[in-house]
C-alpha positions in Angstrom: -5.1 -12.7 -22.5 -8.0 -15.2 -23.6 -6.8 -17.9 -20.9 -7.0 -15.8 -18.0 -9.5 -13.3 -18.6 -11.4 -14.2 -15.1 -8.3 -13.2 -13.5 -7.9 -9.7 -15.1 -12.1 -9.2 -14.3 -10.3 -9.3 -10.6 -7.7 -7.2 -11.1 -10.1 -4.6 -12.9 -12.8 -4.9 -10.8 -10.9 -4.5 -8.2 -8.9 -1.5 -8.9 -12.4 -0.1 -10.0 -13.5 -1.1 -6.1 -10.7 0.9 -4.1 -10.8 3.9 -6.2 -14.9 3.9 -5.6 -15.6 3.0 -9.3 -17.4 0.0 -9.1 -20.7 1.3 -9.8 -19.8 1.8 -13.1 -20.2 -1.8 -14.2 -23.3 -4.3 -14.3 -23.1 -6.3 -11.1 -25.9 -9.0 -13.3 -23.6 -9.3 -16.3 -20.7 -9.5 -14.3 -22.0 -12.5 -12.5 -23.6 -14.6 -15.0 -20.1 -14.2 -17.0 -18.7 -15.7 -14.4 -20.7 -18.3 -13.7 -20.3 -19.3 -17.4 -16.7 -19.9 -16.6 -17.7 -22.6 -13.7 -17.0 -26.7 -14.9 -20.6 -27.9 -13.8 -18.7 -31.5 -13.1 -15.8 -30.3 -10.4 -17.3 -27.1 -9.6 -14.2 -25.2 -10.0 -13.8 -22.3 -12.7 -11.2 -21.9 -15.6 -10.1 -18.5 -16.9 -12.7 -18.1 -19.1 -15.6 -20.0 -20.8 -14.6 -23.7 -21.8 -11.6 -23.4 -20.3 -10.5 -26.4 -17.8 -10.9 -25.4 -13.9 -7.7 -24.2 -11.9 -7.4 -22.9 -8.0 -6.2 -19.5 -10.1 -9.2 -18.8 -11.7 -11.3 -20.4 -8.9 -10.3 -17.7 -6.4 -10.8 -14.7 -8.7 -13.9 -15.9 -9.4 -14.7 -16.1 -5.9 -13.1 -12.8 -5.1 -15.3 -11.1 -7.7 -18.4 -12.4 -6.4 -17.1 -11.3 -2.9 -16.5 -7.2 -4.1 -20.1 -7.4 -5.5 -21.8 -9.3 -2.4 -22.9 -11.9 -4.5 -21.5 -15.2 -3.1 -24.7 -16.8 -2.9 -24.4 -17.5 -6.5 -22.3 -20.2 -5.7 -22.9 -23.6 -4.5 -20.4 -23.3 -2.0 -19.8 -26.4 -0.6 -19.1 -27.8 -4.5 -16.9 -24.9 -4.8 -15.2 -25.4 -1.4 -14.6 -29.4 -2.5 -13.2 -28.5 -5.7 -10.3 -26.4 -3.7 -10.1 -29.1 -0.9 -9.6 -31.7 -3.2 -6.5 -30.6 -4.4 -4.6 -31.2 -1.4 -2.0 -33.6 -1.2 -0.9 -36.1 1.0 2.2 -33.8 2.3 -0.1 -30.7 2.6 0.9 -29.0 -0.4 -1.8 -28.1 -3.4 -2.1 -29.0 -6.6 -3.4 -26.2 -9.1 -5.6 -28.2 -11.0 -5.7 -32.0 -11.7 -2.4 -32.0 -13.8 -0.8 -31.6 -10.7 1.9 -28.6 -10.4 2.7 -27.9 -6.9 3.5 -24.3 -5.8 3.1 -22.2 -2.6 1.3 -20.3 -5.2 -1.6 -22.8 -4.5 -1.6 -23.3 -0.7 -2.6 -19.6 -0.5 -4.9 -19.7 -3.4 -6.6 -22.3 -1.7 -6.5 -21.1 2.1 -7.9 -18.2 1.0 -10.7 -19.2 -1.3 -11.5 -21.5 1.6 -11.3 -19.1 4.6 -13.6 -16.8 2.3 -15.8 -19.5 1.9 -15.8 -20.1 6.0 -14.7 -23.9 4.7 -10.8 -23.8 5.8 -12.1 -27.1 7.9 -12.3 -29.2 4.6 -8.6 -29.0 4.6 -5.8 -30.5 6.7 -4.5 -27.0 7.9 -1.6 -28.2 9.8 -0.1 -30.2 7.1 -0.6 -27.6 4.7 1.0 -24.7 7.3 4.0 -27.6 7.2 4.2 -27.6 3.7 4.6 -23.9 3.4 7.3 -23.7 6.6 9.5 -26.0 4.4 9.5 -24.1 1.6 11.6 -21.3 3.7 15.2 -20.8 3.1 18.0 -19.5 4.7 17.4 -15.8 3.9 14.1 -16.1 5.4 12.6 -16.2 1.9 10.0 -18.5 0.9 10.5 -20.4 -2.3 7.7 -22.3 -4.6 8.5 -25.3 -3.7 11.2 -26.8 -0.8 14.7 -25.9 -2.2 13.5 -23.3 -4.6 14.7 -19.8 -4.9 13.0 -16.6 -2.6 10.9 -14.5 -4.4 8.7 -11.7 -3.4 5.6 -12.9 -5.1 6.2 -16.6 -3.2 6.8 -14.4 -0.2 3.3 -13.0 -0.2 1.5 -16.2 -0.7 3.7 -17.4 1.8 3.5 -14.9 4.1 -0.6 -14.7 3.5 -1.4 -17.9 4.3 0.3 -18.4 6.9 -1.1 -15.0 8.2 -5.3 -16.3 7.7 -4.0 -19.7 9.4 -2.9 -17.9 12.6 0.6 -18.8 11.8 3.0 -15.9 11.5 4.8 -17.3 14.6 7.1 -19.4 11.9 8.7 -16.5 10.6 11.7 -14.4 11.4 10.5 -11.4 10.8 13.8 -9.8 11.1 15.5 -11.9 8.9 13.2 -12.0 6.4 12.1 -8.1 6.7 16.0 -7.3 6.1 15.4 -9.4 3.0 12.0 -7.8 1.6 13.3 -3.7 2.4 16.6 -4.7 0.2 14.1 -4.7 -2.3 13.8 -1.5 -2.8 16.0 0.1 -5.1 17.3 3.8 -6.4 14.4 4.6 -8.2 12.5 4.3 -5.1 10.4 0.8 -7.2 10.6 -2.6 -5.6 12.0 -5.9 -7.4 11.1 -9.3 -7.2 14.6 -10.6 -6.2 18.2 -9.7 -6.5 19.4 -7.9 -9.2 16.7 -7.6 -10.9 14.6 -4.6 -12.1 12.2 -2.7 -10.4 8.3 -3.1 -11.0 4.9 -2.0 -9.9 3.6 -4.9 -9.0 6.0 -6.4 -6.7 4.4 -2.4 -5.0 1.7 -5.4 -3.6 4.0 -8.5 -3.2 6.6 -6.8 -0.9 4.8 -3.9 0.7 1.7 -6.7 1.8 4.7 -8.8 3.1 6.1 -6.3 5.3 2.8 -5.3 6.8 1.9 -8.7 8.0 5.1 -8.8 9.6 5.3 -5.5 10.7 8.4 -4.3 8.5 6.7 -1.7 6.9 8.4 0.9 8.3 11.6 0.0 7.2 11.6 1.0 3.1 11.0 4.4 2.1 7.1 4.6 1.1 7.3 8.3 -0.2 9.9 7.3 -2.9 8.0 3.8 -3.9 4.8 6.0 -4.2 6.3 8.3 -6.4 7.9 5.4 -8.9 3.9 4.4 -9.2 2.6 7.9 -9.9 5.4 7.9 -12.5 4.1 4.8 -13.7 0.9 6.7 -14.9 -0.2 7.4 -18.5 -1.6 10.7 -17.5 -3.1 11.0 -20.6 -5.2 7.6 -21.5 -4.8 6.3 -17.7 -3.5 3.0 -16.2 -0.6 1.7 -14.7 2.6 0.4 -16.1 5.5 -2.0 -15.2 8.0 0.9 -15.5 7.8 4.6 -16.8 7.1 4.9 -20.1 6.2 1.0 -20.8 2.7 0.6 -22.3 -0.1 -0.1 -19.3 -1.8 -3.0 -18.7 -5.0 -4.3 -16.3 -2.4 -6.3 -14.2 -0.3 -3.6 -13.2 -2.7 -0.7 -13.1 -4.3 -3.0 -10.6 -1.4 -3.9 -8.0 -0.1 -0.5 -8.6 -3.7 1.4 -7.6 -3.1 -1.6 -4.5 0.1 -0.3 -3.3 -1.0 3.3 -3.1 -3.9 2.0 -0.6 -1.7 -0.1 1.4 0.2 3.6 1.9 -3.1 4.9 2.5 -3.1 7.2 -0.6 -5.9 9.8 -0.5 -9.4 8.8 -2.0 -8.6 5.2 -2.0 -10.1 2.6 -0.5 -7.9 0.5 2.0 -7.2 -3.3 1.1 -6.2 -6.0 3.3 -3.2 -7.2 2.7 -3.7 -10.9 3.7 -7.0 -11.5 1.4 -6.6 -8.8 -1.4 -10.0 -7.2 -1.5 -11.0 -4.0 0.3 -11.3 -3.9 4.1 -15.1 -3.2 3.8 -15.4 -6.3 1.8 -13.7 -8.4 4.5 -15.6 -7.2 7.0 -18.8 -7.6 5.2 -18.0 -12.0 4.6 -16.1 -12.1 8.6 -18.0 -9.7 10.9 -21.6 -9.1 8.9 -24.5 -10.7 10.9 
């Protein structure tokens, strides 16, 4: 867990943040621990201290900062240069400067950016380009052009082109026929065909289906039950699949999926950014 321990501060803190928890945490410790995890020299932040920088880590960061209203610890144009610099000639992003290129990365980066109020750094058109050609005949989204549909490529897919204003190069039919198939007898969602059901793809499809307004076609009663089920009910948190040991990452998208069905006493999340709705409305529509 040591590489990536930025990202699970997101998926904790954010869990913490929808079910009204987050007071229960130092917002000061919080921040100068991630701060610590910043490279002083590109300005973006690796997983955890010493570690290289990455667009992963960079956003979690960011997001964190966001849920505790704290983005003025930043420098935010180094930040915002860091992301931008990334992109490549054909619109695509690299994740850091050994440079893997995933749709992964285009959202990471769009939305880093957009929360920054900084998407003009980037060459938006060429990157919405990037992301159209990585859709396949299923209505899918792959990582890269050619590559298979997956739900979680879906959502960053899907995401991005939903904070660009660019939902307009979807079939939402076609590919909302392909996200409900998802859902299987046990009332959990999978990542792809054939495969087994898990928690967290509760986030990647469900978010999916809202931005395209498909929601309505899987059964949200059942998928709410699989996560309840999902529950250690005796030392809490979330796992992949009943009676599997629990974990940060799935506790996290699990408590996520409830709110997008607006389970009682949780916060709601947007599905486009992943933070809470009050949080995006504090950074868009706060004077």
């Amino acid at each position: 867990m040591e590489h990536l321990r930025l990202s699970g501060a997101y998926w904790g803190l954010t869990a913490l943040d929808l079910m009204h928890k987050i007071g229960s945490v130092k917002p000061d410790d919080v921040v100068t621990w991630i701060m610590s995890c910043q490279d002083k020299d590109s300005g973006g932040f690796g997983g955890n201290v010493g570690h290289d920088p990455h667009l992963l880590y960079t956003l979690s960061a960011v997001q964190v900062l966001a849920i505790l209203d704290r983005l003025d610890a930043l420098d935010v144009e180094k930040v915002s240069d860091y992301v931008a610099g990334l992109q490549n000639e054909d619109g695509s992003f690299s994740g850091d400067i050994w440079g893997e290129v995933d749709t992964r990365f285009s959202y990471v980066a769009i939305c880093c950016l957009s929360l920054l109020h900084r998407l003009r750094k980037i060459n938006v058109e060429k990157a919405v380009d990037f992301i159209v050609s990585c859709k396949n005949l299923d209505g899918g989204f792959g990582c890269i052009p050619g590559g298979e549909s997956h739900s979680g490529q879906i959502f960053c897919s899907v995401g991005a082109l939903a904070i660009t204003g660019s939902l307009h190069h979807i079939d939402r039919d076609l590919l909302g026929w392909w996200l409900c198939e998802r859902q299987c007898k046990d009332g959990g969602l999978n990542g792809r065909p054939e495969k087994l059901t898990d928690v967290c793809y509760s986030w990647w499809v469900l978010t999916s289906l809202i931005l395209i307004d498909r929601v309505h076609w899987i059964d949200k009663d059942k998928l709410s039950k699989f996560i309840l089920n999902c529950q250690d009910l005796e030392k809490g948190g979330i796992s992949d699949r009943p009676d599997n040991a629990v974990d940060v990452f799935h506790t996290f998208f699990g408590v996520a999926g409830l709110s997008l069905m607006e389970y009682p006493g949780l916060k709601t999340i947007d599905p486009a950014y992943a933070l809470p709705v009050d949080v995006i409305n504090r950074i868009f529509f706060q004077k």
